[in-house]
C-alpha positions, 0 to 999 in steps of 0.5 A: 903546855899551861891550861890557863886561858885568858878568861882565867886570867882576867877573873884573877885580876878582877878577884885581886883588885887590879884596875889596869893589866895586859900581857906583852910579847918579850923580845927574843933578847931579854930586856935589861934585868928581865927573865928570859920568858917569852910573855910579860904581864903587866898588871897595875892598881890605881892610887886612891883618887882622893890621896893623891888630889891632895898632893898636888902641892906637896907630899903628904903622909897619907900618901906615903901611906898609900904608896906602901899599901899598894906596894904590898898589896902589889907584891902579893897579887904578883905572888899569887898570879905566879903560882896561879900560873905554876899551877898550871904548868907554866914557868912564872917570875915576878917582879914587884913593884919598885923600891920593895923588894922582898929578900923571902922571895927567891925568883924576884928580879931586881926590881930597882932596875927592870923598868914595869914601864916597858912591859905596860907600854908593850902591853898596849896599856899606855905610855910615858909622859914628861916626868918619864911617868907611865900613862894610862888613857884611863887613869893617867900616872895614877897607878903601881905596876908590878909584872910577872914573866911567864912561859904561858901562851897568852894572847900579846896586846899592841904595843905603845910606841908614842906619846900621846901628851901633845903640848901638855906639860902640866908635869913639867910646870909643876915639878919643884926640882925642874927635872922634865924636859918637856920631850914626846917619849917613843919606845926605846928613848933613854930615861935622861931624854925625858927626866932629870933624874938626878934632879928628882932624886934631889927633890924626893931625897929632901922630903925625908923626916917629913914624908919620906923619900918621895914626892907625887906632884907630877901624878897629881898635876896630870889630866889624864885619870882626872875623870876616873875617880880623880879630881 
């Protein structure tokens, strides 16, 4: 039996710099690409407010810069919060956050396709919007999630199984390759209800050579986060 406790937990996280975590019950059949662990901790680092104001009309540098800091930054913590948990007796794997993966890491899950976005919203920290961004109430899409699996015994938040985006569809609006289908996501609903992603593929695929193979316009454009640290 682990010895860690949540009040071990939530000084790690406050030590690590992590804005946003919880801890989610796993359902007895895995989820897709996940370990089979029975508790996941979702745990997320916000972008820097004043970075992504400015991408609201476009990818910039700097924030291809910030999206690489927060992956390592991300990768890292996910690291010492599995050894932290090992070091307690419990079983811990990580997933890093997505599109970095790190070929030293022999646990790491596939990150490329285990969604964090389901192990946030089953942790109670949000839910998915229109561009099939996760949400927090908080601070909005505005944030990297990165999730570790772990055999401890920790106290599950409530799950999020609605959106809460009512008739907002400022992402939808705002993205250049028309890629939202301004649709309220409930859990279990199919990425492709909500997203075009072939058509943001598009999108982020004809920002290479400038700043990289991303965009941001649907993080930027979001009201939530807005009134913490944003613009």
């Amino acid at each position: 039996m682990s010895e860690i406790r949540g009040e071990a937990l939530a000084a790690f996280m406050t030590d690590a710099g992590v804005d946003s975590w919880g801890v989610a019950a796993c359902p007895p059949s895995p989820w897709p690409y996940a370990p089979a662990l029975p508790f996941a901790i979702s745990l997320g680092i916000r972008i820097d407010p004043a970075i992504i104001a400015e991408v609201e009309h476009g990818p910039t540098a700097a924030y291809l810069a910030e999206y690489e800091r927060l992956n390592v930054k991300l990768r890292a913590t996910t690291e010492d919060l599995a050894a932290l948990l090992r070091e307690r007796g419990a079983a811990a794997e990580l997933v890093q956050p997505t599109d970095s993966p790190d070929p030293s890491v022999v646990d790491w899950v596939d990150a490329r396709v285990f969604a964090h976005k389901t192990a946030a919203t089953q942790a109670g920290l949000g839910w998915i919007g229109k561009t099939a961004l996760f949400v927090s109430p908080r601070l909005g899409p505005r944030l990297r999630l990165a999730t570790v699996f772990t055999d401890a015994e920790l106290a599950a938040g409530e799950p999020v199984s609605e959106s809460r985006c009512g008739s907002c569809r400022r992402c939808v609006d705002a993205c250049p390759a028309g890629a939202g289908r301004d649709v309220l996501w409930t859990a279990g609903m199919p990425r492709d209800m909500l997203l075009d992603f072939s058509a943001c593929e598009r999108q982020n695929a004809s920002n290479i050579g400038a700043v990289g193979d991303i965009c941001g316009i649907c993080i930027a454009v979001c009201p939530y986060g807005r009134s913490h640290g944003g613009v």
